[in-house]
N, C-alpha and C positions, 0 to 999 in steps of 0.2 A: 383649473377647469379647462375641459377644451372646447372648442368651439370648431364645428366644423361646417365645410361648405353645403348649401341646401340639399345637390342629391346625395352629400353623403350623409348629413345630418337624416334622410327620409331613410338610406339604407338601416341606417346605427338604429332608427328605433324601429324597424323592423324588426333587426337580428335580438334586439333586446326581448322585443315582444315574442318572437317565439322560444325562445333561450327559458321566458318565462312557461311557458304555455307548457315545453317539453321536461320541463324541473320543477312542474308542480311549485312555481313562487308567484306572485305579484309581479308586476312589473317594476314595478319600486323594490321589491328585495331583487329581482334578477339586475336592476342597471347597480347597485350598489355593489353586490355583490362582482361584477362585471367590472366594476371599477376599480374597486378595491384589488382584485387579482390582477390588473392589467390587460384584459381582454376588449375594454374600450378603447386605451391607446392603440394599441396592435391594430383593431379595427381602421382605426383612425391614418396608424402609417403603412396599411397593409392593403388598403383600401382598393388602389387597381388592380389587383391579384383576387383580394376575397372575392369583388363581389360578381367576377366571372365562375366563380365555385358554386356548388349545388347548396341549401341552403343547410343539409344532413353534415355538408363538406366544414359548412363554415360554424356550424353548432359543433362540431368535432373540435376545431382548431381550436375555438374560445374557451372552451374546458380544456382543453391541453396546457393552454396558454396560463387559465387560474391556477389548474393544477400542478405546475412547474413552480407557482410561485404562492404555493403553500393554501391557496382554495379547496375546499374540501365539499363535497353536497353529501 
């Protein structure tokens, strides 16, 4: 599990919550889903970089991310 620092912890479920909102899931299927593919680690060590991106930028990257490592919607 990771655990991350408060504002990143507020960003992760941000980008979760919209991730869901823009793929039609729950938010419970988009952070699994999100996790399972590795789109929350990356969040996690990618985190100075993402969250100066637009949020279109950073919904991009997290399907790039699942999809590389066999995520499918």
């Amino acid at each position: 599990m990771f655990f991350f620092p408060k504002k990143q912890s507020d960003y992760a479920v941000s980008c979760v919550s919209e991730f869901a909102a823009r793929h039609g899931m729950t938010q419970k299927e988009a952070f699994r889903f999100l996790y399972k593919y590795g789109a929350i680690a990356f969040l996690k060590e990618d985190y100075e970089i993402e969250h100066t991106l637009s949020y279109d930028d950073v919904m991009d990257d997290m399907l790039a991310i699942c999809q590389r490592n066999g995520g499918i919607l």
